[in-house]
C-alpha positions in Angstrom: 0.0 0.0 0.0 1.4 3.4 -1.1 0.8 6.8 1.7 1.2 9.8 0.6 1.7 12.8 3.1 3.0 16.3 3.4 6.6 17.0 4.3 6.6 17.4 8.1 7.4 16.4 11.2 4.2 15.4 12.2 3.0 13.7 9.0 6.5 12.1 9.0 6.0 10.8 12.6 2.9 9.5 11.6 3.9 7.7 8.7 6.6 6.1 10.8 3.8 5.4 13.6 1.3 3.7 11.3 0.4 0.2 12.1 2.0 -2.2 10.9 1.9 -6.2 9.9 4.1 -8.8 11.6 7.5 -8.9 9.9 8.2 -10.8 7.0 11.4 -12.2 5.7 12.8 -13.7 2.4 13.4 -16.9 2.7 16.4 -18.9 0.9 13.5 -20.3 -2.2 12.8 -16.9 -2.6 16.3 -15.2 -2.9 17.1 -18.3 -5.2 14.0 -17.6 -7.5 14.8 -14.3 -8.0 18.2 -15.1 -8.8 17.2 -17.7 -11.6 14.9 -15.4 -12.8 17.8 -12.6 -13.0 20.2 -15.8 -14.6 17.5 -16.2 -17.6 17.8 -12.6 -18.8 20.8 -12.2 -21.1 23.5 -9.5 -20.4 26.2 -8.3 -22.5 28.0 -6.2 -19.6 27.7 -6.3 -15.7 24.4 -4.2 -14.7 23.3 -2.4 -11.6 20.1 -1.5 -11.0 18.5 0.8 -8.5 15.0 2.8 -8.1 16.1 5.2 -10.4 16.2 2.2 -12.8 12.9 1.2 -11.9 11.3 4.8 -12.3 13.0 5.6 -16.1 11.4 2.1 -16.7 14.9 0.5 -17.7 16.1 3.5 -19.5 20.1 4.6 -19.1 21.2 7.8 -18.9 23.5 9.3 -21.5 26.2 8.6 -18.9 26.9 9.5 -15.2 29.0 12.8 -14.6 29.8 14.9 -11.4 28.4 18.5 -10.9 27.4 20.4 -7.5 24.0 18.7 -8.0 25.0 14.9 -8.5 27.5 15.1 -5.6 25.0 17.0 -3.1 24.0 13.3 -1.6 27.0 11.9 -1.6 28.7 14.9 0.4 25.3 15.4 2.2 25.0 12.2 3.7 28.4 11.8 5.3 28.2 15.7 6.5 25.1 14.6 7.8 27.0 11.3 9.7 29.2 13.9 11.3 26.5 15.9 12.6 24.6 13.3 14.4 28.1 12.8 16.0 29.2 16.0 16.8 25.3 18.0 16.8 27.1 21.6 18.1 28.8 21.8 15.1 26.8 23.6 12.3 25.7 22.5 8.9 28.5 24.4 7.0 31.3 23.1 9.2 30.2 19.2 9.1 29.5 19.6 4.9 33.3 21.7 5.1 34.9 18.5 7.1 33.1 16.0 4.5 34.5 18.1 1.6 38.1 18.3 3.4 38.3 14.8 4.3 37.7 13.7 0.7 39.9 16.4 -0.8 42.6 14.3 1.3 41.6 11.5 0.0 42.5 12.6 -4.0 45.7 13.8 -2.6 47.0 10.8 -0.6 46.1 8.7 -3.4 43.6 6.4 -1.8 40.5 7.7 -4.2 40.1 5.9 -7.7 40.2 7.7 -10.6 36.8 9.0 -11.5 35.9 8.9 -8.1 34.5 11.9 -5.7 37.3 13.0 -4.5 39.6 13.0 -7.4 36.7 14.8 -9.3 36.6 17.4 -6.1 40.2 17.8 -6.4 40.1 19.3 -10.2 37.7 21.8 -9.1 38.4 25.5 -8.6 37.5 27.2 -5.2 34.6 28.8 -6.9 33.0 25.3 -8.2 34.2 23.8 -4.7 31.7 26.7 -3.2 28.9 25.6 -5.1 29.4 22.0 -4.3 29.4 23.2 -1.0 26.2 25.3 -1.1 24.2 22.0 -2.4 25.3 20.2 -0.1 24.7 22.1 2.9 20.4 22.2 1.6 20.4 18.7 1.0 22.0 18.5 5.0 19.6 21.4 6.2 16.5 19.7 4.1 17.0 16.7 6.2 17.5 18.1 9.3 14.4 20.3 9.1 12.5 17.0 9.5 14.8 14.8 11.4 16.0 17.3 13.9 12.1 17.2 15.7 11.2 14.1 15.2 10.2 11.9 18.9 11.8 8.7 17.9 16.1 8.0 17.6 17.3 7.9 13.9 20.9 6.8 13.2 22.8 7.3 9.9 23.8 3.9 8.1 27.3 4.1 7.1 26.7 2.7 3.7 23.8 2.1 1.3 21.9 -1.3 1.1 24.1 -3.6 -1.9 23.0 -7.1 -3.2 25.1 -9.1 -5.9 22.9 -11.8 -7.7 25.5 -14.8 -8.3 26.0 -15.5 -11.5 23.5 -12.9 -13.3 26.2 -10.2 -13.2 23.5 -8.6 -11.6 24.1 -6.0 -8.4 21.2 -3.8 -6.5 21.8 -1.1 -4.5 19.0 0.7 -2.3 19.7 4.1 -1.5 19.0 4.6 2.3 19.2 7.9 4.7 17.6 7.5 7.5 16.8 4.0 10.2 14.5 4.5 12.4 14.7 1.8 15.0 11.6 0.1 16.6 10.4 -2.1 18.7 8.5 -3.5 15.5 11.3 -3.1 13.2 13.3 -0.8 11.4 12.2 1.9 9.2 14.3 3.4 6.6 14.0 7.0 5.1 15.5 8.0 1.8 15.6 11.6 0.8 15.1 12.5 -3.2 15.5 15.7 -5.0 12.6 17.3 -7.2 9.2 15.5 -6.8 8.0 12.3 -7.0 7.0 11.1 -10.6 4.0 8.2 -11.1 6.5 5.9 -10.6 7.8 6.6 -7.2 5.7 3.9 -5.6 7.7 1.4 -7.7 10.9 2.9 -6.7 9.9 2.5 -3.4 9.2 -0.8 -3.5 12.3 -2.3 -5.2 14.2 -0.1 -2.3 12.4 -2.1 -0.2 13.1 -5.2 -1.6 16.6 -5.0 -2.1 17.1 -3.9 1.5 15.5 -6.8 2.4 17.8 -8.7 0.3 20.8 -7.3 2.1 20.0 -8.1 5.3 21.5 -11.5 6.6 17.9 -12.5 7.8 16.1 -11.3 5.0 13.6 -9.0 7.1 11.6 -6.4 5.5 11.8 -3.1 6.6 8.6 -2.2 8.7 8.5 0.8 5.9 10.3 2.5 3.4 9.3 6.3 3.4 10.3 8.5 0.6 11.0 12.3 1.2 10.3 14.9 -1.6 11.9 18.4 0.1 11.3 20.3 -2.6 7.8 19.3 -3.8 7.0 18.8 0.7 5.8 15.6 -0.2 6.0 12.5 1.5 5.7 8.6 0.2 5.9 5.4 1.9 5.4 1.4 1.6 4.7 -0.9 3.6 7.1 -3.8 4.4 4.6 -6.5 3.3 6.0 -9.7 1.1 3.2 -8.7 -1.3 5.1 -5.2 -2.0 8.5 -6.8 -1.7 7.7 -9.2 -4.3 6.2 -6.3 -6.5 9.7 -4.7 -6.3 11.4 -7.8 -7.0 9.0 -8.1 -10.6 9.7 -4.5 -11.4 13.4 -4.5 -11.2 13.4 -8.3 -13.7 11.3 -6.2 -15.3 14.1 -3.4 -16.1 16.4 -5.7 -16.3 14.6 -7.1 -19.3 14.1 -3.9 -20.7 17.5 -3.1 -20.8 18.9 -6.5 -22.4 16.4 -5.7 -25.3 17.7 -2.5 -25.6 21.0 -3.7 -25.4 20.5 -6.2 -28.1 18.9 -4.0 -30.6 21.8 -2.0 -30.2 24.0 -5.0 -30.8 21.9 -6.0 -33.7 
């Protein structure tokens, strides 16, 4: 079931207060049907597929590049680490540590070519500003929610991965937020612009593939969506129905994609 509420605290709190099922988890079959279903679609390169891949319905991008307003997450959420560490530090400084530490990065030589940091440490102080000044509104976005809301939050360290053995198949969730209850966890994932008619699908295979990254194979209670700029708010619930829906849309992109890919070929 999709929910759809206004970007605030108290809408927020309520989506992550709804009631909620008994957990579910994915069970061994299951992980293995999906990955013979991923086996049986052909692939002429290693894919990875996301929510964004679900919501463009399989279509790629003309190719991934670095700017102020593809790095703002990336920055944002590890500024955003810092300050639930340190909160008497202010957004600038935490996003100005983030931006430092990664600078050091490029110039030790422990960044990969192509990567954030080498791409950070080409820019001019000018462009480093305005990587800066994204970042800090992504950070001050998400703290204009998180900062009031009655329940803990922690920031998880990485996004949620899953490699399908032998599809040449990865997943990756993008996650924010966890909410801890005594139900379950709840993840919150922050997205600029505003939510398209295929955000519930996005949701969804978020949900999924968090699911599938967990050793035990729970679902999340409920994966909640956050619009900032459009003050919107989306969630799903963690039931094995919508996990399995988000398991058929991303096969489903995945097969898009190969028939791209072999028309191309062709």
């Amino acid at each position: 079931m999709l929910h759809q509420r206004r970007l605030t605290t108290n809408d927020v709190d309520e989506l992550i207060n709804l009631p909620s099922a008994a957990p579910v988890s994915l069970d061994d079959d299951q992980r293995d049907a999906l990955a013979r279903r991923f086996r049986s679609v052909s692939v002429m390169s290693r894919r990875r597929l996301d929510a964004w891949s679900v919501e463009r319905a399989g279509v790629r991008d003309g190719g991934f590049a670095w700017s102020a307003r593809t790095s703002r997450r990336a920055i944002g959420h590890g500024a955003l680490c810092r300050w639930r560490h340190e909160p008497t530090l202010s957004v600038t400084a935490v996003v100005r540590e983030e931006i430092d530490e990664l600078l050091v990065r490029a110039a030790t030589g422990y960044a990969r070519a192509g990567s954030l940091p080498c791409w950070l440490a080409d820019q001019s102080r000018v462009a480093l500003g305005v990587v800066s000044a994204e970042a800090v509104r992504w950070v001050s976005d998400a703290l204009e929610v998180l900062e009031t809301l009655p329940v803990s939050w922690v920031v998880p360290n990485t996004d949620a991965f899953y490699d399908i053995a032998g599809a040449q198949t990865s997943l990756r969730a993008r996650r924010d937020v966890i909410v801890a209850t005594d139900e379950g966890r709840i993840l919150l994932r922050f997205r600029g612009g505003q939510p398209g008619k295929s955000a519930g699908p996005g949701l969804r295979s978020d949900l999924v593939i968090d699911a599938l990254s967990d050793p035990a194979g729970t679902i999340a209670r409920r994966f909640i969506g956050l619009w900032p700029d459009a003050g919107l708010a989306l969630a799903v619930d963690g039931t094995l129905e919508d996990a399995r829906m988000g398991a058929r849309d991303l096969v489903r992109t995945a097969v898009v994609q190969a028939r791209r890919d072999q028309k191309i070929a062709a």
